[in-house]
Structures are given as C-alpha cells and as structure tokens.
C-alpha positions as CSV (number, residue, x, y, z in Angstrom):
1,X,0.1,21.2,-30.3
2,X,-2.7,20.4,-33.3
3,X,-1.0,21.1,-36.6
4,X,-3.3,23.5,-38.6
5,X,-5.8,21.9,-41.3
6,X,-7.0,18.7,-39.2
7,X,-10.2,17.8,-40.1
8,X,-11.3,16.2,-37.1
9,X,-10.8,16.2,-33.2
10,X,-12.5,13.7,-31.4
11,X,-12.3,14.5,-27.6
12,X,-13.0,12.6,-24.1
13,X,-14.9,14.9,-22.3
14,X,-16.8,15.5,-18.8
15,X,-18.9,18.0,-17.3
16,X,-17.0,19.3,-14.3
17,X,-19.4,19.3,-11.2
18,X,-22.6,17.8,-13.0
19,X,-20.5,14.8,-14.0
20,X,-19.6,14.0,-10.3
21,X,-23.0,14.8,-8.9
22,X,-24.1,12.1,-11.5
23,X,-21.5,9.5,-10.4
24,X,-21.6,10.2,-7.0
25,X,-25.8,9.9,-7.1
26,X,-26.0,7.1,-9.9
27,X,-23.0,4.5,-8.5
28,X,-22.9,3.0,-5.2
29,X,-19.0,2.8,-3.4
30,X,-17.8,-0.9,-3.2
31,X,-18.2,-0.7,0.7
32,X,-22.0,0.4,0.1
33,X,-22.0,-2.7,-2.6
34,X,-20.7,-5.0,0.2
35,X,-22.8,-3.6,3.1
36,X,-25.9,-3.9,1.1
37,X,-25.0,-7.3,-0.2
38,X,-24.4,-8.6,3.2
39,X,-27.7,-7.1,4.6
40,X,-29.6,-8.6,1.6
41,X,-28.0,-12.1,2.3
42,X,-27.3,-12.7,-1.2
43,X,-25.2,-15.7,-2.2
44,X,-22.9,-13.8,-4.6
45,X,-21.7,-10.3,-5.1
46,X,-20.6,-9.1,-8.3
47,X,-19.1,-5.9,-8.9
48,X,-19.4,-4.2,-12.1
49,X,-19.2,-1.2,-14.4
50,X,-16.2,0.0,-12.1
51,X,-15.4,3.6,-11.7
52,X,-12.9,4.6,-12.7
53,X,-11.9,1.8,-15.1
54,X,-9.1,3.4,-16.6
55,X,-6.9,4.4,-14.1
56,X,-3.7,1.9,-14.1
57,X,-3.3,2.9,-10.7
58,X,-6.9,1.4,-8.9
59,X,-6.7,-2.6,-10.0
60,X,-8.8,-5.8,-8.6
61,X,-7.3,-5.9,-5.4
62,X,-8.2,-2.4,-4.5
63,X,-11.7,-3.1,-5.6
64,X,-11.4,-6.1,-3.3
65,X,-9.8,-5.1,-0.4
66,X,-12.5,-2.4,-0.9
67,X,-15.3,-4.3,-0.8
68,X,-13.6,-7.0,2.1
69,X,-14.5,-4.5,4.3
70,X,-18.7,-5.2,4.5
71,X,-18.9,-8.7,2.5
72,X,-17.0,-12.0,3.5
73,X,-18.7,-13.8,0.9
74,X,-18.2,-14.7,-2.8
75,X,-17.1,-12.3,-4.8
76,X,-16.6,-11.7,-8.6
77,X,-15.0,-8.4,-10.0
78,X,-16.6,-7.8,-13.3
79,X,-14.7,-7.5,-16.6
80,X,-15.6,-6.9,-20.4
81,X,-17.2,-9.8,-21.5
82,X,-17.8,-11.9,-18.4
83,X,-21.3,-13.5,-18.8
84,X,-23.0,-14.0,-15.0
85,X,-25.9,-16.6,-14.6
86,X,-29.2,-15.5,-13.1
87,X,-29.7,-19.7,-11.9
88,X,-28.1,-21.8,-10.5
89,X,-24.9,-22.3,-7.8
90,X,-22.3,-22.3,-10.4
91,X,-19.8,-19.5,-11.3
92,X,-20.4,-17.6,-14.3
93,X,-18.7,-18.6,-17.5
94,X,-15.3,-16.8,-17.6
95,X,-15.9,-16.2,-13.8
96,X,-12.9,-16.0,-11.6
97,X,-13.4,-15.7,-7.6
98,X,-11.8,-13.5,-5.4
C-alpha cells in the first residue's frame, strides 16, 4: 500500500482490449515470421521487437522452437543493441545464430 504524501507514481499501463487489438493487428506470430520468410526465400530471418519481452517465462528457445516450425534457415533472435547489416553474407556484429 502507497504511504500518504508521495509525490509521484509512475505506472506501466495498458489499455485492456484496444492494446490487444493493436498487438494482435500490428505484430506478426513467429510461425507467420517463418512462413513468410520461407515463401519470400530470404537468406536470413531475424526476429525482433519480441512480444512479450519481459516475461522470464517465454526465452530464445521458445521464440525458436516457435519459429522452427515454418523456417529451416538462418535465424537470429534479436536483442538490445544487436546491429544487423543490410549487405553482405556475414552475420551481424554481436550476432549469434540459432
């Protein structure tokens, strides 16, 4: 319980239903990213801006085995700070594969 007198409360807050219709119209599953990336024939798949990031319970290997399901190919899972190419066949700087 908040003690009386604080002068500030800075909160984490969603919007219910209009947050999932956005997630669920704005972010593609990692199946979708796979199936899409397979029918594209791109050389690399990288999987970013992950949802939800901050649930210790979801970790790389769930976005991979995830994602194993449509795409064979390489794969990168996205982290904070990774820096991806646009050129050339080498992995990105701070890249690992999966």
């Amino acid at each position: 319980m908040l003690e009386d007198g604080i002068e500030r409360l800075v909160a984490k807050t969603g919007n219910g239903a209009r947050l999932k219709d956005h997630l669920l119209a704005s972010h593609s599953f990692a199946e979708e990213a796979g199936r899409i990336a397979s029918d594209a024939g791109v050389k690399r798949l990288v999987l970013n801006h992950l949802i939800p990031a901050d649930d210790p319970d979801i970790g790389e290997a769930d976005w991979i085995a995830a994602v194993r399901k449509t795409w064979a190919g390489d794969l990168t899972i996205a982290r904070d700070g990774l820096v991806v190419g646009l050129s050339g066949g080498k992995a990105a700087q701070g890249e690992e594969t999966a």
